[in-house]
C-alpha positions as CSV (number, residue, x, y, z in Angstrom):
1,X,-36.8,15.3,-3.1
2,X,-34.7,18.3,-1.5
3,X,-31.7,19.7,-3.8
4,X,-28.5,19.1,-1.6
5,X,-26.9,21.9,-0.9
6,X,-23.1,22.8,1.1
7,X,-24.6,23.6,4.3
8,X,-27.0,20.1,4.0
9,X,-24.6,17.7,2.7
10,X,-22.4,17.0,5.9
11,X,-25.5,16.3,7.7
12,X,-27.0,13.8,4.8
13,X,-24.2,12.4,5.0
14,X,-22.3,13.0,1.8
15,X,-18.7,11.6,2.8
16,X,-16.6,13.7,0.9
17,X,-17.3,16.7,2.7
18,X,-17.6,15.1,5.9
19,X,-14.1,14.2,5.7
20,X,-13.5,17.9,4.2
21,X,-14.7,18.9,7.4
22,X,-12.8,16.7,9.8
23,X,-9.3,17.4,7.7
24,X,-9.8,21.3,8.4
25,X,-10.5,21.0,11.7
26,X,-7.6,18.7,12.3
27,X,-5.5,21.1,10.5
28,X,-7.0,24.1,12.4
29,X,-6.7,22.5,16.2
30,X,-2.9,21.4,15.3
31,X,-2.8,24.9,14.4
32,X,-4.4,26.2,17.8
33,X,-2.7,24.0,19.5
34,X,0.9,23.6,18.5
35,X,1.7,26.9,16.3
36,X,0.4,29.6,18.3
37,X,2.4,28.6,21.2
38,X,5.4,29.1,19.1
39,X,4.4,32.7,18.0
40,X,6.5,34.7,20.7
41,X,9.8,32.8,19.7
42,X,8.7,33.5,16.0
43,X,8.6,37.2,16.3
44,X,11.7,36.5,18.2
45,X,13.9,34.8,15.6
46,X,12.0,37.4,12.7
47,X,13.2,40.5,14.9
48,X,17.0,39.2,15.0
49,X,17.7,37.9,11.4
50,X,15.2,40.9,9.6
51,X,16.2,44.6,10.3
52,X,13.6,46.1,8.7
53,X,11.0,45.5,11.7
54,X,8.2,47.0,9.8
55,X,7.9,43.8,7.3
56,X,7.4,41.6,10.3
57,X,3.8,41.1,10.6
58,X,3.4,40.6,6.7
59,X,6.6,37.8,7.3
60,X,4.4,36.3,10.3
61,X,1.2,35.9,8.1
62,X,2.6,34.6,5.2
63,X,4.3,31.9,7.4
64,X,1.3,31.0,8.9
65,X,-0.3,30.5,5.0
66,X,2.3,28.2,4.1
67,X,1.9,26.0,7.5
68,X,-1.5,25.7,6.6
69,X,-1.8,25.5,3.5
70,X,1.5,22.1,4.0
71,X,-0.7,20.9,6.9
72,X,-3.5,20.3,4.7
73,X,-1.2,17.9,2.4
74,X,-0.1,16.4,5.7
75,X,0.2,17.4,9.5
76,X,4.7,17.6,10.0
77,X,5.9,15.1,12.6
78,X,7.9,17.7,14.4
79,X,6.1,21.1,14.3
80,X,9.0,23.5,15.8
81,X,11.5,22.8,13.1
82,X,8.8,22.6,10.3
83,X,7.7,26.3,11.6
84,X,11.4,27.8,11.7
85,X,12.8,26.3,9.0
86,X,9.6,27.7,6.7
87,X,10.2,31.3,8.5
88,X,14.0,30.6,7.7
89,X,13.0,29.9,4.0
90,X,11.2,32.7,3.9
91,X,13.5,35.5,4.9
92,X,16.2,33.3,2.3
93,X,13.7,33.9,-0.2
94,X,12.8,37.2,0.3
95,X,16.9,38.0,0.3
96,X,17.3,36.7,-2.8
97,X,14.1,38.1,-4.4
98,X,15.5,41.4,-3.2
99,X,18.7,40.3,-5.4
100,X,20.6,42.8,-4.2
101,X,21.6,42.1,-0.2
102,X,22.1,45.6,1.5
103,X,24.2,45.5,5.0
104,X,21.6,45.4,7.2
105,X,18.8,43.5,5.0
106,X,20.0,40.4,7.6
107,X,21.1,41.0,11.1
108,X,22.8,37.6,11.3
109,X,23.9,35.9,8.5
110,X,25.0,33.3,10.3
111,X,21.6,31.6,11.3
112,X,20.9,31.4,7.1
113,X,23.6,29.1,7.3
114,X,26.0,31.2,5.1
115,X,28.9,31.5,7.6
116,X,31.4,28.7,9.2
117,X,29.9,25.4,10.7
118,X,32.0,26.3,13.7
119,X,30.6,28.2,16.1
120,X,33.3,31.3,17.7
121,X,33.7,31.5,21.2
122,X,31.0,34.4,21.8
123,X,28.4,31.9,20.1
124,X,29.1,29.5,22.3
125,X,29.0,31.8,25.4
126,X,25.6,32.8,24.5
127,X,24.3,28.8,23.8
128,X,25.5,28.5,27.4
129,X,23.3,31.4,28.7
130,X,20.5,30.3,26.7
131,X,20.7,26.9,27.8
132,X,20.8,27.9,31.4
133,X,17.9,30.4,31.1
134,X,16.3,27.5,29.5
135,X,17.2,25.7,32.6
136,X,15.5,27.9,35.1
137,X,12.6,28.8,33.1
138,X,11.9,24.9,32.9
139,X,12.6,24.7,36.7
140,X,9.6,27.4,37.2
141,X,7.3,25.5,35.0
142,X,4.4,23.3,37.1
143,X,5.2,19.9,37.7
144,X,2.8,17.9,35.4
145,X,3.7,20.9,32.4
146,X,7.3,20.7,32.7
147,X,7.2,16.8,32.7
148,X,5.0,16.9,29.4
149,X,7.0,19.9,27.8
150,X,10.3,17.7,28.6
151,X,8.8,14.6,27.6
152,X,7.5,16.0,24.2
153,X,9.7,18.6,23.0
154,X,13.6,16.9,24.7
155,X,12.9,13.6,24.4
156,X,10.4,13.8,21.3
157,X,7.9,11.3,22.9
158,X,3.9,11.2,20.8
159,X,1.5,12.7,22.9
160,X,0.2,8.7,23.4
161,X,2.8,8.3,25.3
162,X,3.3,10.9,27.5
163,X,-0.2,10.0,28.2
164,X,0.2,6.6,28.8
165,X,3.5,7.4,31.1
166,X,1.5,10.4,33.2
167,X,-1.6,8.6,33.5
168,X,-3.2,11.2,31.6
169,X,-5.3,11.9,28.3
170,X,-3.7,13.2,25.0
171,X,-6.0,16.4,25.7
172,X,-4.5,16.7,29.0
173,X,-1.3,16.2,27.4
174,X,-1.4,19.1,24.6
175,X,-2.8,21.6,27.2
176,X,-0.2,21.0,29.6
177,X,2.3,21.3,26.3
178,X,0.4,24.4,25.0
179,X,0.5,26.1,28.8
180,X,4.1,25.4,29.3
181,X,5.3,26.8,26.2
182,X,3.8,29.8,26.7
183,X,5.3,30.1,29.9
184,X,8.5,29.4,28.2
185,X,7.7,32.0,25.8
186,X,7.4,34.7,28.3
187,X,10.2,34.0,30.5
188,X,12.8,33.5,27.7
189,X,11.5,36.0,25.6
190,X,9.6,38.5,28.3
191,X,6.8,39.0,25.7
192,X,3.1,38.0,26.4
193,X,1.6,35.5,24.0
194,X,-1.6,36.9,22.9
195,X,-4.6,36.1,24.9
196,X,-2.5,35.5,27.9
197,X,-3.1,38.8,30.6
């Protein structure tokens, strides 16, 4: 009788590590498929509430260990907030690690929610702008993208049924999703997700 081995176990059908298998690569398409797309507005939010710009990176790979490392307990319901707030926790922790907060440790103090609830007049002036360059970078979007982007990340619709209302599959769904936000990405934040030309 042959000894079982890693790479021989899946395929004798040891269950265990069958189901090992299928959790990582769940964990690693959600990954692929609704992280990455988030990576430009990341950098983004890292580069305006961290002055030092040379931790950035290190801040960008250590979130990415603790999404995965949470995904593998359980895949979040809403992945854009799960990803900001852990980079939000992140710089926190790192601020109060540092124990001593220099002037320019945080560039705005106000998105760690340390400041007044009420937003001033210049905040809400620059919601307005974002909002409207939201607007017209939804407007340039491709039809079926910008229905699934809207669908998915406004209205918070599953994938099921955006499928179900377009007509579509969930894989159809997600890569309309995953194309549209990196559209989004680009225009809002002019930066070029990677493996985009």
């Amino acid at each position: 009788m042959a000894e079982k081995t890693p790479e021989t176990s899946i395929e004798q059908g040891d269950p265990r590590r069958a189901g090992e298998a299928m959790a990582v690569s769940a964990v690693e398409d959600w990954f692929v498929r609704e992280v990455l797309p988030l990576e430009a507005m990341l950098m983004h939010f890292l580069h305006q509430n961290w002055r030092n710009k040379a931790d950035l990176e290190d801040f960008r790979q250590e979130i990415y260990a603790q999404l995965l490392e949470a995904a593998e307990v359980q895949l979040p319901e809403r992945t854009k907030p799960f990803v900001f707030a852990t980079a939000r926790n992140l710089l926190i922790n790192r601020v109060r690690r540092e124990q001593i907060v220099p002037i320019d440790a945080v560039a705005d103090m106000e998105s760690f929610g340390l400041a007044s609830e009420e937003p001033g007049p210049d905040r809400n002036v620059i919601a307005r702008d974002t909002l409207r360059k939201l607007h017209l970078a939804l407007d340039r979007l491709p039809v079926r993208a910008r229905e699934a982007v809207v669908l998915r990340r406004i209205e918070g619709m599953s994938r099921r049924e955006i499928a179900e209302r377009m007509g579509i599959t969930e894989r159809t769904v997600a890569d309309h999703i995953a194309h549209g936000m990196r559209i989004l990405a680009n225009t809002l934040f002019g930066e070029t997700p990677k493996g985009e030309a």
